[in-house]
N, C-alpha and C positions, 0 to 999 in steps of 0.2 A: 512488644517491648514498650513500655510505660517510663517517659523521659519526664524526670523533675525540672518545673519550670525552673524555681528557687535558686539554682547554682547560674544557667545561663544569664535569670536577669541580674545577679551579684556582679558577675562576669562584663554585663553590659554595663552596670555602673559605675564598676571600677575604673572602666574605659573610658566613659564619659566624663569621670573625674578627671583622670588623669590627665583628657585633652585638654581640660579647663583651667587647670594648674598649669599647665604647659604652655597657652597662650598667657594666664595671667602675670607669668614670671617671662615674657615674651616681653608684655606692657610695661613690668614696671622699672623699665631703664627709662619711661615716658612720663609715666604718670605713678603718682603715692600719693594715701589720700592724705596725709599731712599737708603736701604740695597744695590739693585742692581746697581742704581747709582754708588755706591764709589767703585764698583769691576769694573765702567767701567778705559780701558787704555789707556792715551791720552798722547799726543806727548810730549816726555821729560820723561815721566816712563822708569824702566828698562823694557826689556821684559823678562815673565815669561819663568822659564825653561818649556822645552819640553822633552820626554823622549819617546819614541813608538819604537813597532817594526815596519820592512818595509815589504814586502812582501815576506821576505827572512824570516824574525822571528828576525832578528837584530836587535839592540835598537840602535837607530839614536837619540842623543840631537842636540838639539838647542846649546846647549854651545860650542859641538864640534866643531862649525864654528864658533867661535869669532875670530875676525880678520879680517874678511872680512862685508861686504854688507849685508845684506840679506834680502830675500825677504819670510814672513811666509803667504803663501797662501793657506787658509780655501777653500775648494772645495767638490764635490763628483761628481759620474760617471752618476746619477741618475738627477743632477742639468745643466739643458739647457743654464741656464745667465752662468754656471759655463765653462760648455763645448764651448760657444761661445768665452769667455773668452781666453780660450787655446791658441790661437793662436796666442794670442797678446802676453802672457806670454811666448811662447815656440818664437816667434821671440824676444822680447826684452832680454830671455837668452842667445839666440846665439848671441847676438851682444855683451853683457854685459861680458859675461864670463870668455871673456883674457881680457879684457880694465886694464888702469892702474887707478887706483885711487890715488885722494889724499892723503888722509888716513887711506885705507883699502888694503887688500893684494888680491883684486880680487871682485866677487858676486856670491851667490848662492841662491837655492830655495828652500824652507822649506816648501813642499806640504803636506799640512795635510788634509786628506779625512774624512769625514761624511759619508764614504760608511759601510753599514754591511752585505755587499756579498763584499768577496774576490774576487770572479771569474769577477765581475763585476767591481771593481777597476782597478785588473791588466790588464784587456783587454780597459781600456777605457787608463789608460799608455799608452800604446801600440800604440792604435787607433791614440792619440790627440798627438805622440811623445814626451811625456815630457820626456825627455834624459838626467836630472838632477838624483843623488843620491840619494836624501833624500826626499826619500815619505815616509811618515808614517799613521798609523790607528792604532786605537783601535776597529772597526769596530764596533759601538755603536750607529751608526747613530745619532740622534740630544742628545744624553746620554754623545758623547763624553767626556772625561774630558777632553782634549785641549780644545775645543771650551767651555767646561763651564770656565774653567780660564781664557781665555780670550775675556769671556763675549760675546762669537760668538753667533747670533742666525738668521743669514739672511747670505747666502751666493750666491755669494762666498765673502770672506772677507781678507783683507791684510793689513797685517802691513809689515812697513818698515823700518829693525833696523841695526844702524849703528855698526863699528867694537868694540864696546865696548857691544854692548846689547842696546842700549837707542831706543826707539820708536821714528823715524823721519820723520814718515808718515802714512797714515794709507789709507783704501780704494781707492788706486792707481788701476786705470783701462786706458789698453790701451795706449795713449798717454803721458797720464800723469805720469807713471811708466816710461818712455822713459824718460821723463823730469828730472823727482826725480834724475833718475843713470844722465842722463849728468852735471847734476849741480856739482854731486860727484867727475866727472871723473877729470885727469890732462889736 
């Protein structure tokens, strides 16, 4: 007796539909993506405070660098587009770092990791020389509460906020974060 596939795996689709609509109307007393929409951050918002320890156990804000440039870059040790990344970031710091600006007092980097191994963060520091101050985690992996505040869900991710806090860029990669600071400089 010769059994047609075609009906069971209709049969198993329907199923798997069905469960997926059944959790998704589960979710949505939680979450709508309208909801999610208006928490996103777009260019002219203040940016949200930051508050994390650094690898030291230290609490680094975001506020503590008002005055300057800054660059908040979403990353982890575990993310490849993030580590390729690196490099462009760790060169456009050292060029940026003493520059004079218009109206900021300097730039700095606001590394916020998605990693939840310690050991793992600090050695990829190290590794990819980011030789900035201010690296932070909560080491929560995609739980983060930085990244739920500011609505991170794909990284690596960057916002770029001028000496007051205001959001004046946002997913600057490579070249184009090069651009962002010369436009800034004197």
């Amino acid at each position: 007796m010769k059994t047609d596939i075609k009906p069971l795996l209709l049969i198993a689709l329907a199923a798997i539909t069905f469960i997926g609509l059944s959790f998704a109307n589960e979710l949505s007393d939680s979450y709508s993506p309208a909801e999610e929409q208006s928490k996103m951050l777009t260019i002219g918002d203040k940016a949200p405070e930051l508050a994390f320890k650094d690898p030291q156990g230290n609490i680094k804000k975001l506020s503590d660098l008002k005055g300057k440039i800054v660059l908040i870059d979403f990353w982890a040790s575990w993310c490849r587009p993030c580590r390729m990344e690196n490099p462009n970031v760790v060169r456009t710091y050292n060029k940026y770092k003493s520059a004079k600006f218009k109206n900021a007092k300097g730039f700095e980097i606001y590394s916020v990791s998605l990693d939840r191994n310690k050991t793992d963060w600090e050695n990829a520091i190290k590794k990819d020389k980011l030789t900035w101050e201010n690296h932070v985690s909560d080491l929560k992996f995609w739980q983060s509460a930085a990244a739920a505040k500011y609505n991170v869900n794909a990284i690596p991710a960057t916002f770029l906020i001028d000496e007051d806090g205001v959001i004046i860029a946002k997913s600057l990669r490579g070249n184009a974060l090069d651009r962002a600071l010369e436009k800034l400089t004197e």
